[in-house]
C-alpha positions in Angstrom: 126.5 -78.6 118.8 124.2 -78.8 122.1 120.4 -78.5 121.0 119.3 -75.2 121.2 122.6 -73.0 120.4 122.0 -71.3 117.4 125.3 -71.4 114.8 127.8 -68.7 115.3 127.0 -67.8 111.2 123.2 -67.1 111.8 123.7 -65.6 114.7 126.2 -62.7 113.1 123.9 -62.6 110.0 122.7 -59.0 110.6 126.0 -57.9 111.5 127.5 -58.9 108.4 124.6 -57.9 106.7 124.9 -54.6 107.9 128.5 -54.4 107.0 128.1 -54.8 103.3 125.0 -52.2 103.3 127.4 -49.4 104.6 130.5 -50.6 102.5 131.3 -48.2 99.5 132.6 -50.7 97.4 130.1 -52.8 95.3 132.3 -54.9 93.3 134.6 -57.9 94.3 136.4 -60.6 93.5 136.6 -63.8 96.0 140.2 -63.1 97.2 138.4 -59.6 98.7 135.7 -61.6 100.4 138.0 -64.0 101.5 139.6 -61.0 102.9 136.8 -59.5 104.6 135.9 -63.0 106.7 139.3 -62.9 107.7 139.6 -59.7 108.9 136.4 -59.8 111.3 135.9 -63.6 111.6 136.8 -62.5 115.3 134.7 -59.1 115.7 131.8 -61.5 114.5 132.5 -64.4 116.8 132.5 -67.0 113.9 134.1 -70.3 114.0 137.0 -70.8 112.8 135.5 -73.5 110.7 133.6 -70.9 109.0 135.4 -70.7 105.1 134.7 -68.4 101.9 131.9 -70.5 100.4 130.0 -71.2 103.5 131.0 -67.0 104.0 129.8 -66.8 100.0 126.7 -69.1 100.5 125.4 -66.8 103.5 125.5 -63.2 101.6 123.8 -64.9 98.6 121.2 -66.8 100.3 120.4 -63.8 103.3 122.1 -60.7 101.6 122.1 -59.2 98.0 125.0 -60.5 96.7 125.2 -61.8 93.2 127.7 -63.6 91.0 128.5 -61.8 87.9 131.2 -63.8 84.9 133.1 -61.2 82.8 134.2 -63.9 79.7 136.3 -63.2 76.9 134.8 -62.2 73.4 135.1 -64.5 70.2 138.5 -63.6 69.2 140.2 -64.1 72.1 138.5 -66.9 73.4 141.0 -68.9 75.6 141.6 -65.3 77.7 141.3 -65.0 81.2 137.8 -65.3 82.4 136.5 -62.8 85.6 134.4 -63.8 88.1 133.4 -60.7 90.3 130.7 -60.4 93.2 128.1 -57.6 92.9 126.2 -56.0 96.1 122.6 -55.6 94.6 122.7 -54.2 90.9 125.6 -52.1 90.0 126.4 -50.4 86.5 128.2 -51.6 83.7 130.9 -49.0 84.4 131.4 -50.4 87.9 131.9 -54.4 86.6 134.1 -52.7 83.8 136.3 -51.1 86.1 136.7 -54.5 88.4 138.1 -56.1 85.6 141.7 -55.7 87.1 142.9 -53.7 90.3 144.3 -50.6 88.9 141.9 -50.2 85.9 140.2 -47.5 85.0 137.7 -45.8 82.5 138.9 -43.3 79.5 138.8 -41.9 76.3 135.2 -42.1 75.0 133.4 -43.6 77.8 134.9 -40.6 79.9 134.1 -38.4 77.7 130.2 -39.4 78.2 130.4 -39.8 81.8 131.8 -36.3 82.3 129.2 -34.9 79.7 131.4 -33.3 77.5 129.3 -34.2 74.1 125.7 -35.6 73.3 126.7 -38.2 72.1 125.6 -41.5 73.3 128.3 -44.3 73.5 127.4 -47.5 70.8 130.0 -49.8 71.4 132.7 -50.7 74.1 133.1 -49.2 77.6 136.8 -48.6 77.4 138.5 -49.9 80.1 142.3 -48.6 80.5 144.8 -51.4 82.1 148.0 -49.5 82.0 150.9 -51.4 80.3 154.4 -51.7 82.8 156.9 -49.2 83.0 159.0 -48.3 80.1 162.4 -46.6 78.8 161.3 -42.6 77.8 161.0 -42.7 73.7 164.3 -40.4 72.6 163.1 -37.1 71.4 166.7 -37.2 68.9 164.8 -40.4 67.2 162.0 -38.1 65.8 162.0 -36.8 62.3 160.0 -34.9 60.0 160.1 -38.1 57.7 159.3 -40.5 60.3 156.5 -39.1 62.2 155.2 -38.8 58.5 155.4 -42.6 57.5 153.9 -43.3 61.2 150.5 -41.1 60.8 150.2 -42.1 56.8 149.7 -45.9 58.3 146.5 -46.8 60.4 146.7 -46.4 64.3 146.6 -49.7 66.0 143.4 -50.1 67.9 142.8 -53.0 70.4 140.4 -55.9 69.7 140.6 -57.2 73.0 136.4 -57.3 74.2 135.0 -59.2 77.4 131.1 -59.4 77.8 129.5 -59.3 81.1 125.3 -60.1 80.0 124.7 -57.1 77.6 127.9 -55.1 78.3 130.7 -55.0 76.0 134.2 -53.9 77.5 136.8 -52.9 75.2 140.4 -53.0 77.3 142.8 -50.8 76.5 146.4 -51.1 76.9 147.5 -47.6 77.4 151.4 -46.5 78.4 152.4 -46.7 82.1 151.1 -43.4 83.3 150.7 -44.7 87.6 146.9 -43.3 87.3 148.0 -39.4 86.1 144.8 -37.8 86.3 142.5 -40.0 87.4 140.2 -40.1 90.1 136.7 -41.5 91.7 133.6 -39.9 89.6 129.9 -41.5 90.4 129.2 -43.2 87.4 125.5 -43.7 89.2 124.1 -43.2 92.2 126.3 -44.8 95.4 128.7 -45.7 92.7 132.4 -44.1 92.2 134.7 -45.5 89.8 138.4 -44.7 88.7 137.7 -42.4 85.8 140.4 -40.1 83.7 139.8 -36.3 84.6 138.7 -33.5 81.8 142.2 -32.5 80.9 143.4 -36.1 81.1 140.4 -37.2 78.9 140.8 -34.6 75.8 144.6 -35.6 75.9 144.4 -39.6 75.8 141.6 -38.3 72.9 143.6 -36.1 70.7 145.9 -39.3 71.0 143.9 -41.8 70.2 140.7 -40.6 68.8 138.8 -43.5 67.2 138.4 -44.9 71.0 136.0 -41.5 71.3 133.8 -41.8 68.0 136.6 -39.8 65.2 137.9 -36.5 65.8 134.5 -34.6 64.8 133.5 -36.2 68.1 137.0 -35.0 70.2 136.1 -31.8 68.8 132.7 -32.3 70.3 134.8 -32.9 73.7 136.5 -29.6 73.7 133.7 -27.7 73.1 132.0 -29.1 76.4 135.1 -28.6 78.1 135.8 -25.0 77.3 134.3 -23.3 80.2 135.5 -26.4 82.5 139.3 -27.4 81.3 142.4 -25.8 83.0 144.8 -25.2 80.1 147.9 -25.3 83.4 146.7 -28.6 83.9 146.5 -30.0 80.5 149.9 -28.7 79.8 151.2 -30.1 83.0 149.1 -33.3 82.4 150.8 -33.9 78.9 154.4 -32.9 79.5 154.1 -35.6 82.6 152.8 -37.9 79.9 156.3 -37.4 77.6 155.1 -38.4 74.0 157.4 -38.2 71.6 155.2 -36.8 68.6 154.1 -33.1 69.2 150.0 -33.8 70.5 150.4 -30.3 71.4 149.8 -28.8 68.0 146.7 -30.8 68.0 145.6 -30.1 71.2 146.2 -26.3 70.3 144.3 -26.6 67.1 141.4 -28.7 68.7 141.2 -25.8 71.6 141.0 -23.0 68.7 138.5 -24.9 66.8 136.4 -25.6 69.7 136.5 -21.3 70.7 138.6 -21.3 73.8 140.0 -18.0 74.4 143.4 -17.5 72.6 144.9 -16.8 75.9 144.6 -20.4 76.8 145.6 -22.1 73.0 148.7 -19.9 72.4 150.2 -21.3 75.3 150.1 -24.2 73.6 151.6 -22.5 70.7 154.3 -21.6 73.0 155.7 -25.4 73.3 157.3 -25.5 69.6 156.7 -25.9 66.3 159.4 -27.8 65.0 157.0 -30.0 62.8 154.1 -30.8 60.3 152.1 -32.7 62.5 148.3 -34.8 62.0 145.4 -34.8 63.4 144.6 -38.3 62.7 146.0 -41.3 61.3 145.2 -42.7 57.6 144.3 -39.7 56.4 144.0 -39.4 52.6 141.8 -36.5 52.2 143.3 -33.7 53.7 143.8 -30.1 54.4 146.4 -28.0 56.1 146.4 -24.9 58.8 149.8 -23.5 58.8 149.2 -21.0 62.0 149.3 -25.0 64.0 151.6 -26.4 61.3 149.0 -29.5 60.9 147.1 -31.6 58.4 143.6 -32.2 59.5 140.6 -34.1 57.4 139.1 -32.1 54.6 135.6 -30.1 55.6 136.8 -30.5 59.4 
């Protein structure tokens, strides 16, 4: 290089500078900034000598970008380990949902980032990674007697935690939904994440209730969403989501509980029925409302 010229890099520092300042997104992984020097390498007159860690080295050095490592917790200790690239300090919520493309935040952690209870999370962020597609269960296969023996057992709950400093990510395996019901929400200020809508929220819930605190907590849920819920949308919302037991009933008796107008709860009423259903797994001291035909936890 003659004396004098100063390197194309320095010389497109504020530029690229600039770029990441007015970028939305806060989180990414090294394929994305890989990407990005790709895609302007020629707007921004860099050599083509110019690679990702001289790229890297640059917005560390000149910029605010710094390298977070999302590692696996004790259990599973020879998962996959994240590395992801944060512009300035983001929130928990934001590494959470980098974890993998797709991924998004549910059940309790939704539940406190759309305020729907008091209640302050203690644990996990729940991170959803949607499992592949999968056959529809066959509504002919359910019986009284089985769907009995299923909710006398304990649900399955995951045990799969990553760490990222002081934040704990519990991920989630939920069915192939495609992202039903899910959309940005700013988790804090400049940040949107992929977060599970109201309706969405008390359904995936009523489902799976110890990921939101028990279902004295759910309960919680639909109280805060009375005045904010759509009852067409949660029906449409679960009838996408095809679940072979009846969550309706539950879903009915939560919005009843939780003094939605009957109006809204009957039509859930309207959907059938056919069974004695549960509010919760494992259940052994229990009581039963016949107008919901359901067994719910004694002093509910």
């Amino acid at each position: 290089m003659p004396r004098g010229r100063t390197p194309r890099l320095q010389t497109a520092t504020p530029t690229i500078l600039q770029f990441f300042e007015r970028a939305p997104k806060r989180v990414y992984n090294v394929q994305d900034l890989s990407r990005i020097l790709g895609d302007n390498r020629i707007e921004w007159q860099l050599a083509a000598s110019t690679n990702v860690d001289a790229f890297l080295a640059l917005l560390k050095t000149k910029g605010q970008l710094r390298e977070v490592q999302i590692v696996p917790g004790e259990k599973y200790p020879n998962a996959r380990q994240f590395t992801r690239y944060t512009w300035g300090d983001v929130s928990s919520y934001t590494i959470g949902a980098s974890i993998r493309r797709g991924a998004y935040l549910s059940h309790g952690t939704a539940i406190f980032l759309h305020g729907l209870n008091d209640q302050i999370p203690r644990r996990s962020i729940h991170v959803n990674l949607e499992q592949s597609p999968k056959p529809n269960p066959d509504p002919r296969s359910l019986t009284q007697e089985s769907l009995a023996r299923a909710f006398n057992g304990k649900q399955r709950e995951s045990s799969l935690v990553y760490h990222s400093g002081d934040a704990e990510f519990l991920i989630l395996n939920g069915k192939y939904t495609d992202g039903l019901e899910v959309s940005p929400l700013e988790v804090a200020p400049g940040e949107m994440v992929p977060v599970t809508r109201i309706e969405r929220t008390l359904i995936d819930c009523t489902v799976r209730p110890t990921y939101a605190g028990g279902v004295f907590q759910v309960l919680e849920a639909y109280r805060g969403a009375r005045d904010r819920a759509s009852t067409a949308t949660l029906i449409a919302t679960l009838k996408r989501l095809n679940y072979l037991y009846p969550y309706h009933q539950a879903i009915g008796f939560y919005m009843a509980r939780a003094g939605f107008q009957p109006s809204q709860y009957e039509r859930l009423k309207a959907l059938g029925l056919k069974y004695d259903f549960f509010l919760a797994h494992g259940m052994t001291d229990r009581a039963y409302d016949a107008e919901w035909r359901l067994f719910y936890p004694k002093g509910f």
